[in-house]
C-alpha positions in Angstrom: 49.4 150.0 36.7 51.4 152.0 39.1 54.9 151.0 41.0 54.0 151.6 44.6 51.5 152.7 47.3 52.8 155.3 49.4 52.8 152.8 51.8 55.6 151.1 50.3 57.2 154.1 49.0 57.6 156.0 51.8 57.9 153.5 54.6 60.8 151.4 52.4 63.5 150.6 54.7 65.7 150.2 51.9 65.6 152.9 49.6 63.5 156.4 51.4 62.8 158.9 49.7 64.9 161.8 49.5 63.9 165.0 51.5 62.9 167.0 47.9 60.8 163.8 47.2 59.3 164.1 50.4 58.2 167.5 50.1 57.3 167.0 46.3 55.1 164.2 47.4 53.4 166.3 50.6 52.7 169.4 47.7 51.0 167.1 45.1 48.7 165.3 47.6 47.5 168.5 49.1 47.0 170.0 45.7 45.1 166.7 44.0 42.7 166.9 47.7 42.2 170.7 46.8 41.5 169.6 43.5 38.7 166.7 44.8 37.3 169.1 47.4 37.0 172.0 44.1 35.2 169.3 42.0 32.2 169.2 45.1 33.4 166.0 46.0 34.9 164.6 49.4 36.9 160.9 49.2 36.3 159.5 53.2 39.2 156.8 52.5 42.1 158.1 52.4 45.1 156.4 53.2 48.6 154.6 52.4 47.2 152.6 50.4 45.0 155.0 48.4 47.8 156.5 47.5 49.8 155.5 44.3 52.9 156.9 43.5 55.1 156.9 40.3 58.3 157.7 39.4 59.2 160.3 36.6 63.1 159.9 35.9 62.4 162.7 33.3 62.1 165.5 36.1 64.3 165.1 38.2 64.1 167.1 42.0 66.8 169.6 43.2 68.8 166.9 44.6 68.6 165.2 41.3 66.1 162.3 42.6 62.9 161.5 40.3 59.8 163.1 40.5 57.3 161.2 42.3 53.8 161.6 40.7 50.8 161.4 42.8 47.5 159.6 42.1 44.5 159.8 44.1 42.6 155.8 44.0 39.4 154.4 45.6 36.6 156.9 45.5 34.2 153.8 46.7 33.1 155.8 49.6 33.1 159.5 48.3 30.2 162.0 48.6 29.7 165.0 47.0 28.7 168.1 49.1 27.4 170.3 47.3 23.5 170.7 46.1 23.7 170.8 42.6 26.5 167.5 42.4 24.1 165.8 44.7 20.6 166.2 43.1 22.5 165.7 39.2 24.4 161.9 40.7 21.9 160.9 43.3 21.1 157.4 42.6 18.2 158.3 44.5 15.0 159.3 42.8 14.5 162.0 45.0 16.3 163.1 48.2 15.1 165.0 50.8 15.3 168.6 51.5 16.4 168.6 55.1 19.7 166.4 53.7 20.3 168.9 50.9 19.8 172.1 53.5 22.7 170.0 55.4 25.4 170.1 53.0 27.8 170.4 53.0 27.4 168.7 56.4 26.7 164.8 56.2 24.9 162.3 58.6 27.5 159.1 58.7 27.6 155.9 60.8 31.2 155.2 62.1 33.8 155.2 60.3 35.6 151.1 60.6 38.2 151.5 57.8 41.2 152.9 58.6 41.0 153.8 62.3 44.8 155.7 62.3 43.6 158.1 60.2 40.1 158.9 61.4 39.1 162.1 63.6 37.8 161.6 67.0 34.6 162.9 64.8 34.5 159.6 62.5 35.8 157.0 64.7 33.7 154.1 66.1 33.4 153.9 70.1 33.6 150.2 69.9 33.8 147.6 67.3 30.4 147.0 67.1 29.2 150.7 66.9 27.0 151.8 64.0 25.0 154.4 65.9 25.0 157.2 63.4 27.2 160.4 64.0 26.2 164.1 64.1 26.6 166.0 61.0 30.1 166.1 60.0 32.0 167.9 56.8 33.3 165.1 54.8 36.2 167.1 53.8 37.4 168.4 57.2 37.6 165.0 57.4 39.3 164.2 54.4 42.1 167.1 55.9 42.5 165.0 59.2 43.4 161.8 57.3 46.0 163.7 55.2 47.3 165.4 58.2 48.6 161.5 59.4 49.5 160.8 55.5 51.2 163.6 55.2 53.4 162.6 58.8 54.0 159.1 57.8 55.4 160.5 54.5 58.0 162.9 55.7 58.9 160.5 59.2 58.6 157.4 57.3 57.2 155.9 60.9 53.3 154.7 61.9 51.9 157.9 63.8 50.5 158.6 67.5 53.0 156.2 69.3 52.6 152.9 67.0 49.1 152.4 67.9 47.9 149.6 66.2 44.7 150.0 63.9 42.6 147.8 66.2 43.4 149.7 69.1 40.3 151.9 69.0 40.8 152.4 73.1 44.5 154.6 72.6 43.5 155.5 69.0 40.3 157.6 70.9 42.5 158.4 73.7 45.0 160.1 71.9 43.1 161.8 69.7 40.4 162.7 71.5 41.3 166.6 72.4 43.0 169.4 70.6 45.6 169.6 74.0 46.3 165.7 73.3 46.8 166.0 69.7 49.2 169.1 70.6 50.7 167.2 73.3 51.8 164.0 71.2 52.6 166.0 68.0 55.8 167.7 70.1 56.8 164.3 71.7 56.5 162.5 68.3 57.8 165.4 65.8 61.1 166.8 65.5 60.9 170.5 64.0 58.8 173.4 64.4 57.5 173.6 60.8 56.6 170.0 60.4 54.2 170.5 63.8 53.1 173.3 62.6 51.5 171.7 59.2 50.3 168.5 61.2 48.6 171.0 63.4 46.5 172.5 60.8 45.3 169.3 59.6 45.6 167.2 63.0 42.8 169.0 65.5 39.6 167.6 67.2 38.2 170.6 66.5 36.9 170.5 62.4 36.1 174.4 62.6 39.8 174.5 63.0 41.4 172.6 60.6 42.7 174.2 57.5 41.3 173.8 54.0 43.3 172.1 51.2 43.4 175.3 49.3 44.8 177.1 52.7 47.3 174.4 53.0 48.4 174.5 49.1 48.9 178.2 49.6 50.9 177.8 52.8 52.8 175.1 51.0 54.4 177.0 48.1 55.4 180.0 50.2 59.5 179.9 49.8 60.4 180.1 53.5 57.8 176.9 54.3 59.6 174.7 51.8 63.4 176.0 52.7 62.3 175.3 56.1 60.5 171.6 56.0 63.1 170.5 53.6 65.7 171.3 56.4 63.9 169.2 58.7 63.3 166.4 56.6 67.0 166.3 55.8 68.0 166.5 59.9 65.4 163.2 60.0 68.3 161.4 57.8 67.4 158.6 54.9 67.6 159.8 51.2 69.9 160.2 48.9 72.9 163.1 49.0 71.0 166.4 49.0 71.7 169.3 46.8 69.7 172.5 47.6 71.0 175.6 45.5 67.7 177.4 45.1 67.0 176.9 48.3 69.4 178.6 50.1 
């Protein structure tokens, strides 16, 4: 059993996380994805809720707040993408070579789940569209929808203007363009190192979205975390900071 969703962790009005606890929760996400995506495997669901955090009291931050501990849930919708995983899980007796010469690249109807974090890529034109998609990469994908987790942890807000989830009309209008994406990303987000990691995740474009390895890397370089934990602290919430190796 675990104590929260990140939903309810990182959205609490009455206790957010501290900026060390954001950034500690950002690192392990993009590490357990890089982790799923090594493994041949892409999840397709990701979001708030899929999410579970614990806390660890025994390890406590830089600014002396626990350790929240990440858990990937719900791989109900998953595929693997790569050859050998498909042909050795396949509940399929056989599957067909033009599929397997397509992988990593999937054929997918729309995507109806969670519409806030879907690309332009994934998302359904209307609530009744099923027509299947061109070929996507499940884990581009999978990047996109922790691009929007990854803002609603460190902001604490719902993303792209508060567009409600059944708002497929602004959801495809606001995403539908790298320019767009660009464009509501420096209305929407205070400091130039936050943008910049949404914008490797957040793009129209799969070809140029990061991987979750690139992102990991990027991550633990020194100056990236000095920097986002700066902005995360001028967003306010949290407890009193302390940030001696940081500085």
């Amino acid at each position: 059993r675990y104590e929260y969703t990140l939903k309810a962790y990182a959205t609490n009005a009455r206790r957010h996380p501290s900026p060390c606890q954001k950034l500690c929760l950002i690192q392990d996400m993009v590490t357990a994805m890089a982790e799923i995506h090594s493994a041949g495997l892409a999840h397709r669901d990701l979001s708030e809720v899929n999410i579970m955090v614990d806390e660890d009291p025994t390890q406590p931050l830089e600014d002396q707040s626990p350790r929240p501990v990440v858990r990937v849930i719900d791989f109900g919708k998953s595929v693997f993408v790569g050859a050998e995983e498909v042909q050795q899980w396949s509940m399929q007796e056989s599957i067909p070579k033009d599929e397997l010469d397509l992988l990593p690249l999937v054929v997918l109807p729309p995507d109806h789940g969670y519409k806030l974090y879907r690309s332009i890529l994934t998302l359904p034109k209307t609530k009744h569209d099923h027509t299947p998609l061109p070929p996507v990469d499940p884990r581009s994908e999978d990047v996109y929808s922790l691009g929007v987790l990854i803002w609603r942890t460190f902001s604490g807000k719902s993303p792209w203007n508060g567009a409600i989830e059944d708002d497929l009309k602004t959801i495809r209008y606001l995403v539908a363009s790298d320019a767009q994406i660009k464009f509501q990303l420096e209305k929407e987000v205070q400091g130039e190192f936050s943008r910049a990691l949404l914008l490797k995740c957040l793009t129209a474009n799969p070809n140029t979205r990061w991987s979750c390895e690139q992102l990991k890397a990027w991550l633990e370089q020194p100056e990236v975390g000095r920097e986002l934990l700066r902005e995360f602290e001028a967003l306010g919430g949290g407890r009193k900071k302390l940030r001696k190796s940081f500085d």
